[in-house]
N, CA, C and O atoms as a GROMACS GRO file, in nm:
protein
  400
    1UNK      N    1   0.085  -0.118   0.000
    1UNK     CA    2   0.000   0.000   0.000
    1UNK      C    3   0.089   0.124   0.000
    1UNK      O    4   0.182   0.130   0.081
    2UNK      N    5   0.067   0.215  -0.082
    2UNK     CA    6   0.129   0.295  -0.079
    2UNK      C    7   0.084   0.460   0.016
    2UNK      O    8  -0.021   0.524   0.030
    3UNK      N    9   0.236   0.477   0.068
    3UNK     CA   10   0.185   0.593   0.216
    3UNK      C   11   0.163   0.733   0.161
    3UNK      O   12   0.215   0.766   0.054
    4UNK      N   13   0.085   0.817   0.232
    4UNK     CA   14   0.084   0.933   0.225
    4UNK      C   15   0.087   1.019   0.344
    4UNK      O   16   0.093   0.975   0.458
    5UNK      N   17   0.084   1.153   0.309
    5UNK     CA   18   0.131   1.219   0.414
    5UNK      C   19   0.031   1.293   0.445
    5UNK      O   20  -0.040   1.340   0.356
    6UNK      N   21   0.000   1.326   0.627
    6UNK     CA   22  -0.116   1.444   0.676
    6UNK      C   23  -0.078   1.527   0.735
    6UNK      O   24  -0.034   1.501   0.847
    7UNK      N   25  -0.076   1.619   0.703
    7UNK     CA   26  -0.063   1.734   0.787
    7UNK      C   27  -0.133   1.804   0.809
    7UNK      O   28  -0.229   1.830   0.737
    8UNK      N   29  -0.101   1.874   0.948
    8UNK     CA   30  -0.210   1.962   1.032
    8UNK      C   31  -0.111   2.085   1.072
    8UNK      O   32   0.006   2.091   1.034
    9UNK      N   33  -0.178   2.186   1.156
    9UNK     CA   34  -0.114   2.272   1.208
    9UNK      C   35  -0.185   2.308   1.330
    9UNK      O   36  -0.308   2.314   1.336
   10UNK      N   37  -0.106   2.331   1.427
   10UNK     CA   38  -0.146   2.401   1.561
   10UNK      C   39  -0.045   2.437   1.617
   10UNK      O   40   0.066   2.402   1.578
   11UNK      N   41  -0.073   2.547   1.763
   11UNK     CA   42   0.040   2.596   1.801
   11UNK      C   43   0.183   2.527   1.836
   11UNK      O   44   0.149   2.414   1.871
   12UNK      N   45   0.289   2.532   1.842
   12UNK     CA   46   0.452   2.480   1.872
   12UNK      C   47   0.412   2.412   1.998
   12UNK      O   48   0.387   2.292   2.004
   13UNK      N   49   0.406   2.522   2.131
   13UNK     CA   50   0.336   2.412   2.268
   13UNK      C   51   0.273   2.305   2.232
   13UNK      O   52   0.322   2.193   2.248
   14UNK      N   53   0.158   2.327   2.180
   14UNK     CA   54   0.083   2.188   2.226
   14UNK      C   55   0.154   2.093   2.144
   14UNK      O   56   0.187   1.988   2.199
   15UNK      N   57   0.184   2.113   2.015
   15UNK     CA   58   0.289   1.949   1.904
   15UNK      C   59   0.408   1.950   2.067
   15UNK      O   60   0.381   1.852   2.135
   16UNK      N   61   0.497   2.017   2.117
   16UNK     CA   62   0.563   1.948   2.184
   16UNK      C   63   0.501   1.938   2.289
   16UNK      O   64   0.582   1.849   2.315
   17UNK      N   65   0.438   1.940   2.375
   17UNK     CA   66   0.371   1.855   2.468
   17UNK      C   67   0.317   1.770   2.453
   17UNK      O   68   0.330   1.683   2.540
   18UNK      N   69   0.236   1.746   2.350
   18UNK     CA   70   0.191   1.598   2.244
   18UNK      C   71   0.322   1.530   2.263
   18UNK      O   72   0.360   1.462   2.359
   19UNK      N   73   0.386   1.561   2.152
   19UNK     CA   74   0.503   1.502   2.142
   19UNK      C   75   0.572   1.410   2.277
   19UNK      O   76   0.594   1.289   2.270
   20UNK      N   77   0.590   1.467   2.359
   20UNK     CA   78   0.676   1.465   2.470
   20UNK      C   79   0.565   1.312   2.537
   20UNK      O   80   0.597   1.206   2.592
   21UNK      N   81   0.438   1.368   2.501
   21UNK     CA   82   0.327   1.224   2.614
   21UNK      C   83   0.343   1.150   2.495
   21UNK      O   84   0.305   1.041   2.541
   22UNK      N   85   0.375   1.122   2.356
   22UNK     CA   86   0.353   1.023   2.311
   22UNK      C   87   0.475   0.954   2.307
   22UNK      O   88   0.475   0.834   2.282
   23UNK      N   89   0.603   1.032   2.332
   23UNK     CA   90   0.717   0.973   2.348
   23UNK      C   91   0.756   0.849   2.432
   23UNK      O   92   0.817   0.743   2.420
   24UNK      N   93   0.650   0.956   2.570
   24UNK     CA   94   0.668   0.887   2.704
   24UNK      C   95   0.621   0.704   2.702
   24UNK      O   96   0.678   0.603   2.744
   25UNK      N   97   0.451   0.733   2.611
   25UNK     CA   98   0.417   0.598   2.521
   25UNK      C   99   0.510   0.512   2.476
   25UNK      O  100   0.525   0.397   2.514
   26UNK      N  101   0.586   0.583   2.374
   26UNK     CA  102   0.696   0.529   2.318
   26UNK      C  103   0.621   0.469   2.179
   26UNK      O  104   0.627   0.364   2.116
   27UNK      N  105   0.552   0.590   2.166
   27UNK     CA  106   0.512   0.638   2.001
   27UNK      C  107   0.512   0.748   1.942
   27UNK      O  108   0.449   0.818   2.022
   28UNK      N  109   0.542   0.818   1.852
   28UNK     CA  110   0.495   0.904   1.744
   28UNK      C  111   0.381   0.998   1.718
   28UNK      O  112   0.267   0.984   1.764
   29UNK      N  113   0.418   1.083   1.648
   29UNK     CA  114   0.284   1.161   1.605
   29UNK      C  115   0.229   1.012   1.469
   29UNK      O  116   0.110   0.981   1.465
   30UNK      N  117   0.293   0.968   1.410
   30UNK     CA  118   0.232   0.940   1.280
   30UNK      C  119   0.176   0.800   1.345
   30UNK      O  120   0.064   0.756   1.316
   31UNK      N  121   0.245   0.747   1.416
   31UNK     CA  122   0.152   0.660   1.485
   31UNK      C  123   0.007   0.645   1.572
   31UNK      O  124  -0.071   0.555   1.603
   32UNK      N  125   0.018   0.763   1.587
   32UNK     CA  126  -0.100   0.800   1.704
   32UNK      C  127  -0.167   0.852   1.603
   32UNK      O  128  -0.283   0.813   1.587
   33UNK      N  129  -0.116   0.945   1.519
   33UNK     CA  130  -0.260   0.991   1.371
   33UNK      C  131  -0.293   0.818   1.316
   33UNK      O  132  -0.408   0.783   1.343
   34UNK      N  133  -0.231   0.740   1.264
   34UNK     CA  134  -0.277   0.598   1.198
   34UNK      C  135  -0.338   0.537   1.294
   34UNK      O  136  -0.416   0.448   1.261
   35UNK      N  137  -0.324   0.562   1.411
   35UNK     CA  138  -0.415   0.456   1.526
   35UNK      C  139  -0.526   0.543   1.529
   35UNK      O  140  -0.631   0.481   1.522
   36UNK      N  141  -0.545   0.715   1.540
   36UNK     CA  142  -0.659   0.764   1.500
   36UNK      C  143  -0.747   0.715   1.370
   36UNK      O  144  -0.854   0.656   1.390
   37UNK      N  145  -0.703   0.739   1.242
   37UNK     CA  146  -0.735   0.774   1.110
   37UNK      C  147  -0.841   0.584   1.122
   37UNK      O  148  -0.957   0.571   1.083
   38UNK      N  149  -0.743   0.447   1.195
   38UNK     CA  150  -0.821   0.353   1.220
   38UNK      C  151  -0.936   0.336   1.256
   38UNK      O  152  -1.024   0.275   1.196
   39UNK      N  153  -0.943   0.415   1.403
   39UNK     CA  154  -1.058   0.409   1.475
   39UNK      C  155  -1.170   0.507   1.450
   39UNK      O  156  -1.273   0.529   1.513
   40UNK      N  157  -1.114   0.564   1.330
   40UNK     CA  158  -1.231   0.685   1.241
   40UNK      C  159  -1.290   0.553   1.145
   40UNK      O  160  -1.411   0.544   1.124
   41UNK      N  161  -1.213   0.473   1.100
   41UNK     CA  162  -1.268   0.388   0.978
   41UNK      C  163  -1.368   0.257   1.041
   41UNK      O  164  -1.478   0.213   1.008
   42UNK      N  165  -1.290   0.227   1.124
   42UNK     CA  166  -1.361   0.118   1.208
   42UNK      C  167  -1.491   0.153   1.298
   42UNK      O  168  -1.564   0.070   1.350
   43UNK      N  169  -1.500   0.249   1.302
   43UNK     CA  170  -1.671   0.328   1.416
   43UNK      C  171  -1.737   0.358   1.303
   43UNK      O  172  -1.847   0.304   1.295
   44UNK      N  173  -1.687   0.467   1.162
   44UNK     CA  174  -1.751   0.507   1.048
   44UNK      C  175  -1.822   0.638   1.134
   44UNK      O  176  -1.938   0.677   1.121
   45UNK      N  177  -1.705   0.700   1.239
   45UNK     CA  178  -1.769   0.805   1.317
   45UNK      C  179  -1.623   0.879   1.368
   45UNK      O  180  -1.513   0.836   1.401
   46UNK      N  181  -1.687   1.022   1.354
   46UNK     CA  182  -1.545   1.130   1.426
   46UNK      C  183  -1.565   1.121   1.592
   46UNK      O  184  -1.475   1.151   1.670
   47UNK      N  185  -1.730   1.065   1.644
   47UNK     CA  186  -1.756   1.103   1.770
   47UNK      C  187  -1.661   1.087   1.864
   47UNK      O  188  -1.680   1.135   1.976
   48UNK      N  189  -1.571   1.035   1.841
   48UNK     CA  190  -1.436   1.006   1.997
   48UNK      C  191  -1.393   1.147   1.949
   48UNK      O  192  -1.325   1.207   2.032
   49UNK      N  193  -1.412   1.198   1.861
   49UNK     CA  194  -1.348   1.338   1.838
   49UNK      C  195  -1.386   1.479   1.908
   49UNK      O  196  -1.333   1.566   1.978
   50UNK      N  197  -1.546   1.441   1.830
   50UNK     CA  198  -1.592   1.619   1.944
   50UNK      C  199  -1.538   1.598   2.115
   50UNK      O  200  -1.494   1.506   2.183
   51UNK      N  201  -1.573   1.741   2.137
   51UNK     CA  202  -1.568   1.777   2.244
   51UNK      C  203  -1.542   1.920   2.292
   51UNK      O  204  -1.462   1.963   2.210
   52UNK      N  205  -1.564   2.000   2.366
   52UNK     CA  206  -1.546   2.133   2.405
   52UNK      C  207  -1.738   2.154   2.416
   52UNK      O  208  -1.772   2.229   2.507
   53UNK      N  209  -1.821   2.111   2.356
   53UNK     CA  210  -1.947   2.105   2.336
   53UNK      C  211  -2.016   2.027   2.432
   53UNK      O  212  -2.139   2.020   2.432
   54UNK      N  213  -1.913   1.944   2.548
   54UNK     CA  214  -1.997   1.862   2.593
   54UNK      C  215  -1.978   1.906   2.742
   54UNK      O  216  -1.950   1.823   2.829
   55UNK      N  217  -1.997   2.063   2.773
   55UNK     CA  218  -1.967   2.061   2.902
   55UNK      C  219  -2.082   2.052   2.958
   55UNK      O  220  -2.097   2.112   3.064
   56UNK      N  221  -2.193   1.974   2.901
   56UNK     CA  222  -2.321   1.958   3.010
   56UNK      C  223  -2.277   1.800   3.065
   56UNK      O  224  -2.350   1.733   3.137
   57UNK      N  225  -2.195   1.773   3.034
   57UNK     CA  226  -2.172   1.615   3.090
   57UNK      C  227  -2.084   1.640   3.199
   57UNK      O  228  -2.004   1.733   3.189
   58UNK      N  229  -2.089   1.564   3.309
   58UNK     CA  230  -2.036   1.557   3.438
   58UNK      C  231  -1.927   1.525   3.441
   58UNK      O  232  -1.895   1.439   3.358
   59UNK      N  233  -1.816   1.578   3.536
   59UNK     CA  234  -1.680   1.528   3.528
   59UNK      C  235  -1.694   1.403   3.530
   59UNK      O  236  -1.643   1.347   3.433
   60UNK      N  237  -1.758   1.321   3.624
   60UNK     CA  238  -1.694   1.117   3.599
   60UNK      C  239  -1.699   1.100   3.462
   60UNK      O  240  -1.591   1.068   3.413
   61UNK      N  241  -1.832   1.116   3.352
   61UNK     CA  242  -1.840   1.109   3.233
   61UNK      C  243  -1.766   1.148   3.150
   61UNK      O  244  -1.779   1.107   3.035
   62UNK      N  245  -1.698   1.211   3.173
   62UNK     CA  246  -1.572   1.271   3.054
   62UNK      C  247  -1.484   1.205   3.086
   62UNK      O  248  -1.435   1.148   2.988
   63UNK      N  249  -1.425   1.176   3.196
   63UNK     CA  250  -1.321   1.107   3.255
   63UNK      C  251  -1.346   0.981   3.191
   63UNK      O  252  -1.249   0.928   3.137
   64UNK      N  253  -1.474   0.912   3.186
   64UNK     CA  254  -1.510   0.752   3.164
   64UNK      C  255  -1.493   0.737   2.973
   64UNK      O  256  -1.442   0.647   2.906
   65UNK      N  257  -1.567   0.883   2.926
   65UNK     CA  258  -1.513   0.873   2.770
   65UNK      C  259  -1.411   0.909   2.720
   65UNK      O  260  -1.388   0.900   2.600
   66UNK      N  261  -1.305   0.973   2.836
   66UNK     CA  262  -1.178   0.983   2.776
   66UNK      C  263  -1.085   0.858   2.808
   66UNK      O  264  -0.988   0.839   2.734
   67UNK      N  265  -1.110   0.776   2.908
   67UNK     CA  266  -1.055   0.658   2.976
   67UNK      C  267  -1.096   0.530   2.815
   67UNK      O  268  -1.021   0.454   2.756
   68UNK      N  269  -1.208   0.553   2.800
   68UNK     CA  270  -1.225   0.418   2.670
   68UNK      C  271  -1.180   0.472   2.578
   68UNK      O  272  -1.119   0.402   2.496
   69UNK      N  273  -1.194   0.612   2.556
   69UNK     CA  274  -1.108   0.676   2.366
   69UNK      C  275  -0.959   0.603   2.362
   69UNK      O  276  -0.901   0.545   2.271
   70UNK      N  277  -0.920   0.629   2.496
   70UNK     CA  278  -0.733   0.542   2.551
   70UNK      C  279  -0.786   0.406   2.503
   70UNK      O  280  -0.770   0.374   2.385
   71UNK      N  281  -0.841   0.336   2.580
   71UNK     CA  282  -0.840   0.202   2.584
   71UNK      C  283  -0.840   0.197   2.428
   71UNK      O  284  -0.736   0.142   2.394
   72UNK      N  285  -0.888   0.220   2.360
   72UNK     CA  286  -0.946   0.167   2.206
   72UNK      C  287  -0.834   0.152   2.158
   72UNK      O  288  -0.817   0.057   2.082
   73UNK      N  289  -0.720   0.247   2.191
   73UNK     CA  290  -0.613   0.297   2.113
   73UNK      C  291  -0.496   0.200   2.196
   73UNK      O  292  -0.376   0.220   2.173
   74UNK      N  293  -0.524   0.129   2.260
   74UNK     CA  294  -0.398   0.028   2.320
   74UNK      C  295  -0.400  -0.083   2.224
   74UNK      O  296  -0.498  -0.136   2.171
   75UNK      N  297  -0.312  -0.101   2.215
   75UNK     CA  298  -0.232  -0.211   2.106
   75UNK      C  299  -0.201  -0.355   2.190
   75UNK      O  300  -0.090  -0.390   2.152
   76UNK      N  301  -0.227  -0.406   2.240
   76UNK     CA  302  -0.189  -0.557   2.306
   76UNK      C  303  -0.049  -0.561   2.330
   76UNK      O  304  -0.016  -0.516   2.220
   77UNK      N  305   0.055  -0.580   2.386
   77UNK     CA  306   0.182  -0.661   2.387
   77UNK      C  307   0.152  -0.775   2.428
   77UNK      O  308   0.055  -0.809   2.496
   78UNK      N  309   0.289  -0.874   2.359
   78UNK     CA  310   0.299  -0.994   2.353
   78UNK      C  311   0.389  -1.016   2.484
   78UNK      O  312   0.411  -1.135   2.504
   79UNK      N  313   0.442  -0.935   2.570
   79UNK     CA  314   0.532  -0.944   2.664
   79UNK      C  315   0.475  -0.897   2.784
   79UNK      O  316   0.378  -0.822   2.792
   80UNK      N  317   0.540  -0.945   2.875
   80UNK     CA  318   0.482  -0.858   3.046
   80UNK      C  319   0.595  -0.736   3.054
   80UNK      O  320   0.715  -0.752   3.073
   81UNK      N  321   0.551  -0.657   3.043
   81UNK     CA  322   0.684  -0.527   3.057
   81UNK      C  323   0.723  -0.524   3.172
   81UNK      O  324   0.802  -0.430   3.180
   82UNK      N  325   0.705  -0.608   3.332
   82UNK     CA  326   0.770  -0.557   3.437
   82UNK      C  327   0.887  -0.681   3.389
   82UNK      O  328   0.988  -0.686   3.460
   83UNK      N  329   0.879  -0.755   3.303
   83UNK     CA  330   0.971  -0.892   3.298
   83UNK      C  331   1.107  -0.819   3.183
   83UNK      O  332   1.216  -0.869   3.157
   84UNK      N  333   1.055  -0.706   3.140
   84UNK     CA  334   1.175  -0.617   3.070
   84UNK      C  335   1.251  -0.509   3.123
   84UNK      O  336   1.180  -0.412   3.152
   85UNK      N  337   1.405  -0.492   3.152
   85UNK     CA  338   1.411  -0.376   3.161
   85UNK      C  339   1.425  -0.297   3.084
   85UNK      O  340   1.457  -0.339   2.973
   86UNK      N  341   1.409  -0.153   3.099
   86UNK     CA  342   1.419  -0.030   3.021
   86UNK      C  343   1.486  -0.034   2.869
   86UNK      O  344   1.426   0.017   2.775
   87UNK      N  345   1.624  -0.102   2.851
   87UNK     CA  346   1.712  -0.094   2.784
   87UNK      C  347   1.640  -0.213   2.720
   87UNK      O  348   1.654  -0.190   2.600
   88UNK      N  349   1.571  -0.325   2.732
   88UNK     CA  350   1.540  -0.404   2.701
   88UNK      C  351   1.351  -0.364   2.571
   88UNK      O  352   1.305  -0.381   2.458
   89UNK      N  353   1.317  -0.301   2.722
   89UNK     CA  354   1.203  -0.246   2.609
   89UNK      C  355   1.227  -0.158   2.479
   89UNK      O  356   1.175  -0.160   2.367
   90UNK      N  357   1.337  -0.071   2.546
   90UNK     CA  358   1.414   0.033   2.406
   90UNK      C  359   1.415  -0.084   2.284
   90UNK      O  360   1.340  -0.097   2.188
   91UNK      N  361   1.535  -0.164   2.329
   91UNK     CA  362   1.547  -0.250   2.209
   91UNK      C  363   1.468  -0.316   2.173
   91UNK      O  364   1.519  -0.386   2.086
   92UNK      N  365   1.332  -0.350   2.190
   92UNK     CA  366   1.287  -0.459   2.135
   92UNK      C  367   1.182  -0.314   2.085
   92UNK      O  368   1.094  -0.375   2.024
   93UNK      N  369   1.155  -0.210   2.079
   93UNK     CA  370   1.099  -0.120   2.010
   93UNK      C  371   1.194  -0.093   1.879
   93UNK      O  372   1.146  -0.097   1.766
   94UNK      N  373   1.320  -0.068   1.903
   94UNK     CA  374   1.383  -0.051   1.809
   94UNK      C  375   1.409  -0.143   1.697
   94UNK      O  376   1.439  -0.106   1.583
   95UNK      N  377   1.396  -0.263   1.735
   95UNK     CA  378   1.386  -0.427   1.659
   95UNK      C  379   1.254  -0.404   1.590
   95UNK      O  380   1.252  -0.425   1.469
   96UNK      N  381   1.149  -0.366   1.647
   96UNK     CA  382   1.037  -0.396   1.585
   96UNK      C  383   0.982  -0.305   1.453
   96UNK      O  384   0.902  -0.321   1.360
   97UNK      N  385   1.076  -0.200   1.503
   97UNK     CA  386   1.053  -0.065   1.360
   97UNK      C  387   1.172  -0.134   1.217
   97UNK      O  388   1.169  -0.093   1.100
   98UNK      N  389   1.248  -0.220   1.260
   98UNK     CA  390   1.362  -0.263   1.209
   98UNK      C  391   1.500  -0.184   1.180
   98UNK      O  392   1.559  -0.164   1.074
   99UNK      N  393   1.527  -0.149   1.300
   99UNK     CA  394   1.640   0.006   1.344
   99UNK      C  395   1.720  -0.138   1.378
   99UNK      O  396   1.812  -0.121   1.297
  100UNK      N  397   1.746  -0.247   1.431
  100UNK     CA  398   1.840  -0.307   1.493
  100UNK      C  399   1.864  -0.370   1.448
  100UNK      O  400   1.954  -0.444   1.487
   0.00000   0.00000   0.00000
């Protein structure tokens, strides 16, 4: 399949503060847009998207639909990560992009 490219724009802060929590993940912007752009194709809905519109909903409720928008977007590992250390998870991320 052949890739293409998306781009967006918003202020410098928020891409590096993005940046910085998806790092912490130990993913990407282009990963986290393709795990989006998925779960747009797979619902056949933007609704995990709105929001700013929904301040008649109660804090637990936002908390509970921002807690499953996460969940949707977790990927399974095949490993127990407390059975890896650090240097260990690095590399087997780096193996898996095929960097090693």
């Amino acid at each position: 399949m052949e890739d293409a490219m998306v781009t967006g724009r918003m202020p410098l802060q928020k891409k590096a503060a993005g940046n910085a929590i998806l790092r912490d993940a130990g993913m990407n912007a282009s990963q986290a847009i393709n795990r989006m752009y998925s779960k747009l194709i797979e619902d056949h809905s933007a609704s995990f998207l709105e929001s700013g519109d929904d301040l008649h909903e109660d804090e637990p409720t936002r908390w509970a639909m921002a807690a499953s928008f996460i969940d949707s977007l977790l990927i399974p590992l095949d490993f127990h990560i407390s059975d890896m250390s650090d240097i260990d998870a690095k590399m087997d991320r780096l193996r898996s992009k095929g960097l090693v």
